[in-house]
N, C-alpha and C positions, 0 to 999 in steps of 0.2 A: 446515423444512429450512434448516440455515444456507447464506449464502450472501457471497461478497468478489465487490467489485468489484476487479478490476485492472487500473489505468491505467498506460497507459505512455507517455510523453512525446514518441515518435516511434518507429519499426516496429522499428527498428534497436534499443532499448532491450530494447522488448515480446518480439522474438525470440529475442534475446542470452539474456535473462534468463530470462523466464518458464517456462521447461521445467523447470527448479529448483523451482519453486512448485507447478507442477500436479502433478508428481511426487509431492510432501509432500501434499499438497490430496486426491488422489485417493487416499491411502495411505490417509487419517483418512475418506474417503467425505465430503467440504466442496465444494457447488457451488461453481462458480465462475464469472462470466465475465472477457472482456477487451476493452479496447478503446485503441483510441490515439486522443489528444486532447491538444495542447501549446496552446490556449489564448494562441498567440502572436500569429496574425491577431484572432483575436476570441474573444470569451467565452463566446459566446450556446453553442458545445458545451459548453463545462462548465457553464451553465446548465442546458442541457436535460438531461445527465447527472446531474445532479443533482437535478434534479425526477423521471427515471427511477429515481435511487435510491431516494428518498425512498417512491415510489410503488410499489417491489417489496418483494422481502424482503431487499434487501441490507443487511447488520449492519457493515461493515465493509469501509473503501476500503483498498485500498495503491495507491501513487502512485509510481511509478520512474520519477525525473527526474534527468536529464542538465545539459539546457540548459533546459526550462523550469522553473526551480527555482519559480517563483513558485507552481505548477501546486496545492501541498497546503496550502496556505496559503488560494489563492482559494475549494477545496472545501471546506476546513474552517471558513472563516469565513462559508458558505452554508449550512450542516447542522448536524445533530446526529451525525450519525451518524460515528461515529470512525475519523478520518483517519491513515494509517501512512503517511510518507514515509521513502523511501530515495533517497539521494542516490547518483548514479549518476557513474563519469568521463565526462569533458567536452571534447573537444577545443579551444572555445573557452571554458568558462567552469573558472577554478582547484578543484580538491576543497575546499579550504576555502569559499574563497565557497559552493558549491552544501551545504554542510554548513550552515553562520552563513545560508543562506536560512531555511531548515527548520526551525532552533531558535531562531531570533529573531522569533517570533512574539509579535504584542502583546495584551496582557490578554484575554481571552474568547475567542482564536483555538488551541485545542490542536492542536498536531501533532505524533505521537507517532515524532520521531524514530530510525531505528534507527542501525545502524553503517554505512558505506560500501561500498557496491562490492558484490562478490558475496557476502561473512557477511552484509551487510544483506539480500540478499536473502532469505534464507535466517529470519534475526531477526525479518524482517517476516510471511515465514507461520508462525512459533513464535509470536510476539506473538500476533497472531490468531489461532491457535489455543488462547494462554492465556486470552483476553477471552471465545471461544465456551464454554471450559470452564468458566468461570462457572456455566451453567447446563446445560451436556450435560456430564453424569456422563460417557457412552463416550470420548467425547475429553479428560477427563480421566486417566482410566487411562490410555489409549492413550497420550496426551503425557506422562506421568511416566517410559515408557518409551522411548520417543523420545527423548528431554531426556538419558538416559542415555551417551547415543551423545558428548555432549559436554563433559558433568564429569567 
């Protein structure tokens, strides 16, 4: 069974956001879980996060960050497993800065940025439902007709 992690950089992100994704998530029948974890006191949670991913079936993180931009960067330069940030507004950090966090990542760190704000939300569970459709046929079809809704 495929499965995302979904992180979110503090509750107020996680809540705002995430009801957009489960929505889609649970249309295509894609577990899911979530959890909040900003990695600003200490790391040791996205440590262990990350050793819990690694140790499930999770295929694929998304990261919805605000203020801790740093937060997809740190996972994805810990795994293999393929990291989606969306860059969230900020009231103290600029939309561009938390954007140029995300995509300026250096050699051997991928972080597959999407668009900002609430489309990224949205981008980021299409992305990852295009990387599951790799290899699930159902979510295949299913997403060619989803995708519909927006060309």
């Amino acid at each position: 069974m495929a499965k995302i992690g979904i992180i979110g950089d503090n509750e107020d992100n996680l809540t705002k956001y995430v009801k957009e994704m489960e929505k889609i998530f649970d249309e295509f029948g894609i577990f899911y879980e979530t959890k909040i974890i900003s990695g600003m006191d200490s790391l040791e949670p996205v440590y262990q996060f990350i050793e819990y991913a690694e140790n499930t079936q999770i295929e694929i993180i998304i990261v919805l960050a605000g203020t801790s931009t740093h937060l997809p960067g740190i996972i994805a330069s810990k795994t293999i497993i393929p990291v989606i940030g969306v860059p969230l507004p900020s009231k103290d950090i600029t939309n561009t800065d938390t954007i140029f966090s995300m995509i300026q990542m250096p050699e051997g760190v991928p972080v597959a940025c999407v668009s900002f704000g609430k489309a990224g939300i949205k981008n980021s569970v299409i992305l990852a439902l295009e990387i599951l459709s790799l290899k699930e046929k159902n979510i295949k079809e299913k997403l060619k007709k989803f995708k519909e809704k927006f060309v």
